[in-house]
Legacy VTK file of the C-alpha trace (Angstrom):
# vtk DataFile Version 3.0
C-alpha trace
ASCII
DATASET POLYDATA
POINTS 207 float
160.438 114.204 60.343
159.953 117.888 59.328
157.702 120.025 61.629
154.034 120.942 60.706
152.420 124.193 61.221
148.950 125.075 60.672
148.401 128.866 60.045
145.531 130.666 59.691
145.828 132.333 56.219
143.673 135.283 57.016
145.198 136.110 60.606
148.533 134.254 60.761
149.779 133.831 64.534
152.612 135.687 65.152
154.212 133.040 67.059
153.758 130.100 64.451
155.089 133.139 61.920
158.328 134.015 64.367
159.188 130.272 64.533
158.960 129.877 60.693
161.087 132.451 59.993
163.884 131.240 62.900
163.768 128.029 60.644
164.606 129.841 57.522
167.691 131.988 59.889
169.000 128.858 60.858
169.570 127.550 57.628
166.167 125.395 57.384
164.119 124.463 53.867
160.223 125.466 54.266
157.384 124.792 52.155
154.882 127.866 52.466
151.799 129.109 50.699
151.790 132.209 48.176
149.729 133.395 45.804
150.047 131.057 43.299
150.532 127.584 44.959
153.237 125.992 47.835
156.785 127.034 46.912
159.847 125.700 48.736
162.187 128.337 50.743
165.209 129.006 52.111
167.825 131.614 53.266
168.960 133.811 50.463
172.411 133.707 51.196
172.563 130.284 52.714
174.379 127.754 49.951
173.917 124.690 51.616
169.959 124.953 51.926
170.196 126.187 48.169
171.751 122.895 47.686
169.354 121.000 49.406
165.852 122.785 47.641
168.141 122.139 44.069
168.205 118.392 44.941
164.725 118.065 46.067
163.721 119.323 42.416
166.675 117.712 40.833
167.552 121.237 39.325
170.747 122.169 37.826
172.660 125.034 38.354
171.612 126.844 35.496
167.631 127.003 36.633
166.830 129.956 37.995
165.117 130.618 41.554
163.364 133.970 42.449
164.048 136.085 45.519
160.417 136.867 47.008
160.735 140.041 48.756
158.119 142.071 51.450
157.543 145.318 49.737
158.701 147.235 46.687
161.568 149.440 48.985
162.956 145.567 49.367
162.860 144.549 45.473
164.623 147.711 45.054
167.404 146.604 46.769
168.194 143.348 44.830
167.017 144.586 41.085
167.573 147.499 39.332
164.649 149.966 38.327
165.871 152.199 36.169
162.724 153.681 34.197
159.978 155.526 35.870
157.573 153.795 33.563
158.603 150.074 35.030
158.553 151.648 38.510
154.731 152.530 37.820
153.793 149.346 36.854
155.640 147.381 39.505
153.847 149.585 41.981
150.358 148.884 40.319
150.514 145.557 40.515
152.304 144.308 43.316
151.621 142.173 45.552
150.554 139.753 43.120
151.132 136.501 41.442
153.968 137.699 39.003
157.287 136.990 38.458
159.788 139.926 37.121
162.988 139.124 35.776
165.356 142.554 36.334
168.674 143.213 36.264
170.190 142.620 40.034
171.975 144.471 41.973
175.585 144.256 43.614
173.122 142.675 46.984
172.457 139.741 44.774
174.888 136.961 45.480
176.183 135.656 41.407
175.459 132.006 42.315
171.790 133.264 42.459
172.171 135.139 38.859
171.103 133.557 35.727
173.712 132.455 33.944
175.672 135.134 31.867
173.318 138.007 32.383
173.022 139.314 36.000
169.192 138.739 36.098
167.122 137.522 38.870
163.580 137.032 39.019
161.935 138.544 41.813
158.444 138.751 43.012
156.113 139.698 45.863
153.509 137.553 46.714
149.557 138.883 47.580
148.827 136.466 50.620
149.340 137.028 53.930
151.365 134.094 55.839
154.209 134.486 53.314
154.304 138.356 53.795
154.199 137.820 57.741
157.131 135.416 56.896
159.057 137.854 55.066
157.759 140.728 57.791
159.425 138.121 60.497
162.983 137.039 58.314
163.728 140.871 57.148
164.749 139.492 54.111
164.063 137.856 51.182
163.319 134.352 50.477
165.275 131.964 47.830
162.170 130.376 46.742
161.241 127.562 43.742
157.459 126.582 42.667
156.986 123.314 44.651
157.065 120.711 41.563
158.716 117.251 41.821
160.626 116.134 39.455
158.842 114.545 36.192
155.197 116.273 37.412
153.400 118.708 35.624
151.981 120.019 38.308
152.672 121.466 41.812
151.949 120.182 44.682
148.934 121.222 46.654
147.955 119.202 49.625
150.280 120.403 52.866
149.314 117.400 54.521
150.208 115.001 51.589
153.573 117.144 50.745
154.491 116.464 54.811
154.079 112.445 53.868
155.887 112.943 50.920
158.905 115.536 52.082
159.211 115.166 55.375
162.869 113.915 55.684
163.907 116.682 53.090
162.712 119.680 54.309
162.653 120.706 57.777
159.472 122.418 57.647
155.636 122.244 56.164
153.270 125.012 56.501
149.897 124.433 56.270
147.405 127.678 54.928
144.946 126.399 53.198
144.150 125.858 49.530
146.278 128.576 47.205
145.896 127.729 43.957
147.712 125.342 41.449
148.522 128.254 39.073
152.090 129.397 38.728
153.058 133.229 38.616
153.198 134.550 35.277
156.511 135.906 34.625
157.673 139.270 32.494
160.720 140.416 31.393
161.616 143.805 32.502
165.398 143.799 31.592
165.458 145.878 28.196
162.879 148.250 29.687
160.049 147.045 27.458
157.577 144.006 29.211
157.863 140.643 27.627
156.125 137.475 28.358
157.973 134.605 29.547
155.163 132.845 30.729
151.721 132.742 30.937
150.617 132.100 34.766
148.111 133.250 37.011
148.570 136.883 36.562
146.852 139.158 34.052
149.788 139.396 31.377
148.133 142.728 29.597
149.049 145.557 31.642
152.661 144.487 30.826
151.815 144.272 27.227
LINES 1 208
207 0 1 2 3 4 5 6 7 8 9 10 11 12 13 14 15 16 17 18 19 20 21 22 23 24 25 26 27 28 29 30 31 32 33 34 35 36 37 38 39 40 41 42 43 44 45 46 47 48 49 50 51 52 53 54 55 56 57 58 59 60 61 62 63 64 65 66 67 68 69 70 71 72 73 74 75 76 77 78 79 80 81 82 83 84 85 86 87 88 89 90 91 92 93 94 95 96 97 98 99 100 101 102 103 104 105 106 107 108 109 110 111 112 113 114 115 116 117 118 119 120 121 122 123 124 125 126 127 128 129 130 131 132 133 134 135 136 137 138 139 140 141 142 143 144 145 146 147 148 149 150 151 152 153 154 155 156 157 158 159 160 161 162 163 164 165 166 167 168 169 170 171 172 173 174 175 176 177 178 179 180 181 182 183 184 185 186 187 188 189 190 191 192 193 194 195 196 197 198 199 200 201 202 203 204 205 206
């Protein structure tokens, strides 16, 4: 059975955040709260745990996962911002529940790429256990919305996603109620915003 961690959401303790993150560095799956509802995580270079989230959601190869980074200086380093305009907005309104898609960079492992296009989808999430997370890792995190296969909706209820995942994941945090929305995601690749999909994020700056 996975572990359980309860952490406070608006003063996460450090140790509860240092053993998450030596979870993640030794190639563990953890559910975790963000912004926008519980997403699954794992090492972003670690194939076998990408394996392992991709058979939880019975996800092909071709779906895409996003790389939830710390800061802007980290997105940097795994997509390419090329125009001072995107730069602006990316600074205005992160951390928050949006998903960019952006051409990556040569730090982006191609098994993580969509298909055909070196894009990734990146993001950085406004809530503070998954930043201490990232803070703790010093890296990203190869994260998926947590949604079982044939729901509609993601799961919300750490203590009910522990019944239900506990032999497939290796750890559940729980931080409280965030949310059932999913980030809305914008296209950044050509340089001009475009909506992908409406989520919990204001979708008019971009537009």
């Amino acid at each position: 059975m996975s572990d359980f961690f309860k952490i406070h959401p608006d003063d996460p303790q450090p140790h509860l955040i240092r053993r998450t993150a030596t979870m993640v560095q030794r190639g563990g799956i953890i559910v975790y709260p963000t912004d926008s509802g519980y997403a699954l995580g794992c090492q972003m270079g670690n194939k076998a745990a990408l394996d392992r989230i991709r058979a939880i959601r019975q996800l092909d190869k071709k779906h895409p996962l996003t790389l939830v980074c710390r800061d802007l200086s980290e997105l940097s380093l795994y997509a390419r911002i090329e125009d001072t305009a995107i730069y602006r907005l990316l600074k205005n309104y992160t951390p928050g529940p949006y998903t960019f898609l952006l051409k990556a960079t040569h730090e982006v492992p191609k098994r993580l790429m969509a298909p055909k296009r070196k894009v990734i989808g990146i993001r950085i999430p406004d809530h503070k256990i998954a930043l201490a997370i990232l803070e703790a890792l010093g890296e990203p995190l190869l994260s998926t919305t947590l949604i079982l296969p044939n729901q509609k909706m993601p799961l919300l209820e750490p203590a009910a996603i522990h019944d239900m995942l506990g032999q497939q994941v290796d750890l559940v945090v729980h931080g409280g109620f965030c949310g059932l929305e999913p980030t809305t995601v914008i296209d950044l690749v050509t340089g001009t915003p475009s909506l992908v999909r409406l989520g919990k994020g204001d979708p008019r700056p971009f537009l």
